[in-house]
C-alpha positions, -999 to 999 in steps of 0.1 A, spaced: 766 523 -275 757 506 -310 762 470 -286 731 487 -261 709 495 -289 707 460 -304 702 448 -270 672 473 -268 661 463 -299 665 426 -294 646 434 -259 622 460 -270 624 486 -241 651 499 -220 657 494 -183 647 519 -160 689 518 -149 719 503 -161 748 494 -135 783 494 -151 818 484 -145 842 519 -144 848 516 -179 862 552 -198 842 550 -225 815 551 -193 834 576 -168 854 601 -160 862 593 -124 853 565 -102 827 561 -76 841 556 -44 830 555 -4 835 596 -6 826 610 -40 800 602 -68 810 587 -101 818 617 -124 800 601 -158 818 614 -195 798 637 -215 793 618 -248 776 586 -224 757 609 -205 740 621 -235 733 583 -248 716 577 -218 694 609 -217 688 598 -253 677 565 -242 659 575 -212 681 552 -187 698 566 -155 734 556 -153 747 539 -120 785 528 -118 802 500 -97 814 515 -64 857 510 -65 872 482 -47 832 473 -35 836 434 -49 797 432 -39 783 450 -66 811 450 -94 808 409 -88 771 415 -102 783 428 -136 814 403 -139 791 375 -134 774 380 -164 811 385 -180 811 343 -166 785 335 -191 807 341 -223 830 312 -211 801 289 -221 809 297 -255 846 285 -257 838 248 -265 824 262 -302 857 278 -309 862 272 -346 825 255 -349 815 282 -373 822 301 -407 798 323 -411 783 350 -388 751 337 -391 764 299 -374 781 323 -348 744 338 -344 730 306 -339 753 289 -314 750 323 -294 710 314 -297 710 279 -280 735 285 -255 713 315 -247 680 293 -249 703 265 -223 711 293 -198 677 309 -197 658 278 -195 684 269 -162 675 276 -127 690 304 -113 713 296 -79 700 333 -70 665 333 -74 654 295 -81 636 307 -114 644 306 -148 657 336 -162 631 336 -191 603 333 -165 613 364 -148 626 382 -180 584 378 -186 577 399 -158 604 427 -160 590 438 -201 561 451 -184 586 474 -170 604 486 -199 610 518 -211 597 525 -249 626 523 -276 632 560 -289 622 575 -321 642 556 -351 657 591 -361 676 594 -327 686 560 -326 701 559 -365 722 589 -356 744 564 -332 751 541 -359 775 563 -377 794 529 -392 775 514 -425 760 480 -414 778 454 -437 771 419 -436 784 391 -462 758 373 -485 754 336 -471 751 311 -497 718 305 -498 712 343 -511 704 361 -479 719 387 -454 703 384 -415 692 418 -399 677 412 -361 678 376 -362 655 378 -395 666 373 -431 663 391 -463 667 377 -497 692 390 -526 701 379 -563 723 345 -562 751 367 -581 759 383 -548 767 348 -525 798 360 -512 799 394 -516 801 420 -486 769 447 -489 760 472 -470 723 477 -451 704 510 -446 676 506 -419 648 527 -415 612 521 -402 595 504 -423 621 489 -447 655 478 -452 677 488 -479 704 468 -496 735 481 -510 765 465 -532 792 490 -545 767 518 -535 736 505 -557 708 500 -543 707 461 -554 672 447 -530 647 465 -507 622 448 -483 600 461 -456 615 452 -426 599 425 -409 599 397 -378 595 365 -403 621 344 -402 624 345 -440 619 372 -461 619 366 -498 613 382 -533 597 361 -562 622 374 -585 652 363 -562 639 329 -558 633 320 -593 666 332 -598 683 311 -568 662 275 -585 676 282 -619 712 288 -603 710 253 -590 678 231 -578 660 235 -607 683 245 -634 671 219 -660 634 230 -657 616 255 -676 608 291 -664 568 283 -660 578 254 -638 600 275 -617 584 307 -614 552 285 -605 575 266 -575 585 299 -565 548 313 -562 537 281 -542 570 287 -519 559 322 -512 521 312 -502 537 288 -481 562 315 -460 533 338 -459 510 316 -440 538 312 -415 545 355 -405 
């Protein structure tokens, strides 16, 4: 359920229906020729919650199961970058351009490129729910590990922190309008959540130039270069 509601977000609306395989975190009992699929209590509130209408495979019906274990194919396009990455955040980005490849390839199906007629279906979407409802599904903390250039990545986007914590794992509270960052349960950097790329503090960058870049320059020189690097990011939202 957590995996649905980053594709929602990522997506920003929810289909009208969902088809899935007869998974039991999904169903109680199969669909079949004779009887409807019987669909488990906790899911069917999710959807209801989401405003999707659940539809199941049909058993031993390879017509439409092979629709959902097509797009089960795709993930074999990632096998060749096995080992390529450290970090989360490479992972992210391989998972990025193989995505870009695919959508940007003519589909066998339709003769369009999946981005094309991705286009077309948003204007069909169903709006994402209240922020409230959707929080009470992510009952794990978010944790993500601080990359070394003194950021953790929310949505694709990230969010700067003091160099100290390169390394560490920190936790990430989500609301609205902000995002909250959390070492050792203190609060350690807040910014309002955002779609730039790069999200930075003035504080945290001085501090990430005299850890290293600059480290030899004086204060005015680098809290100056930090200024000018901030007027730069904003022109660029």
């Amino acid at each position: 359920m957590m995996a649905m509601i980053n594709g929602f977000r990522y997506f920003q609306g929810i289909p009208k229906e969902i088809i899935f395989d007869n998974m039991r975190t999904v169903v109680d009992q199969s669909r079949t020729n004779y009887q409807n699929a019987i669909i488990n209590e906790t899911f069917y509130q999710f959807s209801k919650d989401m405003g999707f209408e659940v539809w199941s495979c049909r058993a031993f019906r390879p017509q439409t199961k092979g629709k959902v274990e097509a797009l089960a194919k795709l993930m074999s396009r990632l096998n060749p970058y096995n080992n390529e990455f450290d970090t989360l955040e490479e992972l992210e980005e391989i998972v990025r351009e193989v995505m870009s490849d695919i959508n940007n390839d003519k589909s066998y199906a339709t003769n369009e490129r999946p981005f094309k007629l991705l286009e077309k279906e948003k204007e069909y979407l169903l709006p994402l729910p209240n922020q409230e409802l959707i929080n009470n599904y992510f009952t794990k903390p978010i944790t993500r590990i601080v990359t070394k250039e003194s950021m953790v990545t929310y949505m694709n986007n990230k969010y700067s922190l003091e160099p100290k914590y390169i390394g560490k794992i920190v936790n990430l509270e989500v609301s609205d309008t902000q995002i909250k960052i959390f070492y050792k349960k203190e609060i350690v950097s807040v910014h309002k959540l955002s779609k730039r790329k790069f999200n930075y503090h003035q504080n945290h960058i001085v501090s990430i130039l005299k850890s290293d870049a600059m480290r030899f320059k004086k204060d005015e020189e680098i809290e100056d270069f930090a200024k000018k690097q901030l007027e730069l990011y904003d022109k660029f939202k």
